[in-house]
C-alpha distance (Angstrom), angle and dihedral (degrees) to the residues before:
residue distance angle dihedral
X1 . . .
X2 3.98 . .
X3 3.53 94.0 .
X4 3.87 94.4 42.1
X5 3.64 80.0 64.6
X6 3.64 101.1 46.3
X7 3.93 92.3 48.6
X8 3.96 89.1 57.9
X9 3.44 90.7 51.4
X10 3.59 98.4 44.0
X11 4.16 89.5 49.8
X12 4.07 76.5 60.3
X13 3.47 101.9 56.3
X14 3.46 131.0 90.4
X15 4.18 96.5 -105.4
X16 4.40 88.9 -137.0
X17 3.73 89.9 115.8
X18 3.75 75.8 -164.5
X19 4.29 82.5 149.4
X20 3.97 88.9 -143.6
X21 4.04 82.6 133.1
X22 3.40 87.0 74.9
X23 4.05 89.6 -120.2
X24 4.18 92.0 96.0
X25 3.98 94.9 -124.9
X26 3.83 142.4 15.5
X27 3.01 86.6 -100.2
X28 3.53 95.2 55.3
X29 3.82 86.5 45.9
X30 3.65 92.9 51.6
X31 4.09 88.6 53.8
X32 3.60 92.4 61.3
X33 3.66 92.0 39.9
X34 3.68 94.4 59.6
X35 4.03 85.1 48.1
X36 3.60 97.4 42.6
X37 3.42 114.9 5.9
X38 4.00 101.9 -164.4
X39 4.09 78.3 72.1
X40 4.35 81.1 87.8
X41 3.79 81.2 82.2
X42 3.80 91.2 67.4
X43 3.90 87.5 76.7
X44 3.29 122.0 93.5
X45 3.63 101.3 -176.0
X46 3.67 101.6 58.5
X47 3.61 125.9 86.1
X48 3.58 125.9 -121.9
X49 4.26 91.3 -108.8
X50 3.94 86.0 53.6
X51 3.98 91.3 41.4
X52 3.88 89.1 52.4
X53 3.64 90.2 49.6
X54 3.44 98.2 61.3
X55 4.08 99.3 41.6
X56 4.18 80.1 53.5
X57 4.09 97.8 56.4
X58 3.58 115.1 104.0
């Protein structure tokens, strides 16, 4: 179920892997996000539509 999660919030993310989150990847980003999902903040590339859009998926 964990990584059900983490593969709709990856498909959300920008893709850059660019790691300026701090978490090294999207995917990385996306782990922390399905802990802690404030963590969307980290990005810098997403806008705030896209970062609402993940903190609302259930």
């Amino acid at each position: 179920m964990e990584s059900k999660k983490i593969d709709r919030i990856i498909k959300l993310l920008p893709g850059r892997n660019c790691g300026a989150c701090g978490f090294g990847s999207c995917r990385g980003l996306a782990r922390a996000v399905s802990d802690n999902p404030e963590a969307v903040y980290n990005c810098v590339t997403l806008g705030p539509e896209e970062k609402d859009s993940i903190l609302n998926l259930k």
